[in-house]
N, C-alpha and C positions, 0 to 999 in steps of 0.2 A: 947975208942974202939967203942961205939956207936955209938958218933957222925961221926965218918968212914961210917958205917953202913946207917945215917941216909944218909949220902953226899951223896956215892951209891947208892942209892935206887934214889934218886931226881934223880942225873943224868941218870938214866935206866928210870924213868918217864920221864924226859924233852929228851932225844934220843928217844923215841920210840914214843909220841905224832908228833915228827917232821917225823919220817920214816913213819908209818902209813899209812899219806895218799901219798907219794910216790908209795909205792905198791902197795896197792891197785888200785888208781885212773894213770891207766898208758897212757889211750888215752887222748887227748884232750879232754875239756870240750866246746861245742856246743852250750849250751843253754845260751839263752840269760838273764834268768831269775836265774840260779845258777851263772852264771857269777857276775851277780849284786848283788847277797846276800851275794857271797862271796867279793865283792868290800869293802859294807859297813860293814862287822863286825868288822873289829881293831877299826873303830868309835865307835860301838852299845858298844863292850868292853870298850873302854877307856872311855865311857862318863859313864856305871856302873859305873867302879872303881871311877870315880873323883866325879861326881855331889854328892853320900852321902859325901864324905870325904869335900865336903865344905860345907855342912850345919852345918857337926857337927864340926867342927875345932874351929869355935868360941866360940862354949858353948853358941850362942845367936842366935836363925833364924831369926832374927831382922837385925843383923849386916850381917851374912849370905848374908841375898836377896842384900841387898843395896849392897853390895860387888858383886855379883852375875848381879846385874841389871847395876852395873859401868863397869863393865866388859866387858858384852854383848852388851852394846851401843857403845861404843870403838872401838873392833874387829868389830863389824858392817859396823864400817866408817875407816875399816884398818888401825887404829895406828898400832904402831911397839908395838910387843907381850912385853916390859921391859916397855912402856907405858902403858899400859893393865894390867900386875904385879902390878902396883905400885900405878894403882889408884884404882886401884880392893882393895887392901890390904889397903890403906891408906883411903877412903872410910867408910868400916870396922871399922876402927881404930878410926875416928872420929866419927860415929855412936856408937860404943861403948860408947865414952865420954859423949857425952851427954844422952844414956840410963843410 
């Protein structure tokens, strides 16, 4: 029964985050400077949630960076994102080996 309870409640949290600013915010937005802050926040978000969750995934900030730094050289020079996966992670995997 609780877990009902708990479902409901998320879903009336995640409905009323999205309505929110629907009603409130009913004219246009003008300024060119809200305009852009609200641009880059799904970045400023998504790169919170990810950037810790790769340091600590490996249990080594060793392996971490180098995974991290093979990554960011890659996407740089626009490989395709499953070449960037793979040498991100494998990278890692060999830095591991020999730490």
């Amino acid at each position: 029964m609780m877990t009902a309870a708990y479902i409901a409640v998320m879903a009336v949290v995640t409905y009323m985050i999205r309505m929110i600013p629907f009603t409130f915010f009913t004219k246009k937005i003008r300024s060119q400077f809200v305009k852009s802050l609200l641009y880059y926040i799904p970045y400023a978000v998504l790169s919170t949630m990810t950037i810790p969750a790769i340091f600590y995934s490996t249990g080594n900030y060793i392996t971490a960076a180098v995974g991290t730094a093979a990554a960011m050289i890659l996407a740089y020079f626009d490989f395709p994102l499953i070449v960037v996966a793979l040498a991100a992670s494998s990278s890692a995997f060999v830095t591991g080996l020999f730490i």
